[in-house]
C-alpha positions in Angstrom: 0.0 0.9 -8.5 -2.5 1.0 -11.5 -3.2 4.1 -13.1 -6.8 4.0 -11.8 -5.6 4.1 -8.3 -3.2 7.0 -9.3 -6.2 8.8 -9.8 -8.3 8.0 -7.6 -5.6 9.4 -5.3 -5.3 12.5 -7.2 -9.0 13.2 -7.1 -8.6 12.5 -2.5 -5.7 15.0 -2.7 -8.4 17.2 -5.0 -6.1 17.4 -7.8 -9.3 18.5 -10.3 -6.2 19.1 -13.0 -5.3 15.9 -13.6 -9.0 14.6 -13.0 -10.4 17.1 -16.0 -7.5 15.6 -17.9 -8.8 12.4 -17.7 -12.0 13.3 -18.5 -11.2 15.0 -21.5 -9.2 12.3 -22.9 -11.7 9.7 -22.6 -14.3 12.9 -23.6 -12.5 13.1 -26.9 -10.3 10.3 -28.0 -12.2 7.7 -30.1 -9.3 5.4 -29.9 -9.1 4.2 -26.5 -5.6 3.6 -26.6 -4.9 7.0 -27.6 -7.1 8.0 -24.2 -4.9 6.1 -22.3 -1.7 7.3 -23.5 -3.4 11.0 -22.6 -4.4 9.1 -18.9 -1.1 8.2 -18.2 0.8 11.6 -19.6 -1.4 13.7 -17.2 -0.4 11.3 -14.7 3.2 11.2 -15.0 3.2 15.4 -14.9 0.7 14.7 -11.9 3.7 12.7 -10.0 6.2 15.1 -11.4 7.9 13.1 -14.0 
């Protein structure tokens, strides 16, 4: 499952934590990879990692 559709399901389930997480990341990291590594943290605490 791609990390898009992770969120997409968070933001159904209205999980606004993770989705303001993502935003921020990509809101404030000028190095897109960096973003993503922020993308996939909140995502990982999302699924309960």
């Amino acid at each position: 499952m791609s990390y898009i559709t992770k969120i997409t399901i968070a933001v159904e389930k209205s999980d606004i934590i993770l989705l303001l997480d993502v935003i921020e990341a990509y809101k404030w990291e000028r190095n897109i990879e960096s973003a993503t590594k922020r993308i996939r943290f909140a995502v990982e605490r999302w699924e309960g990692k």
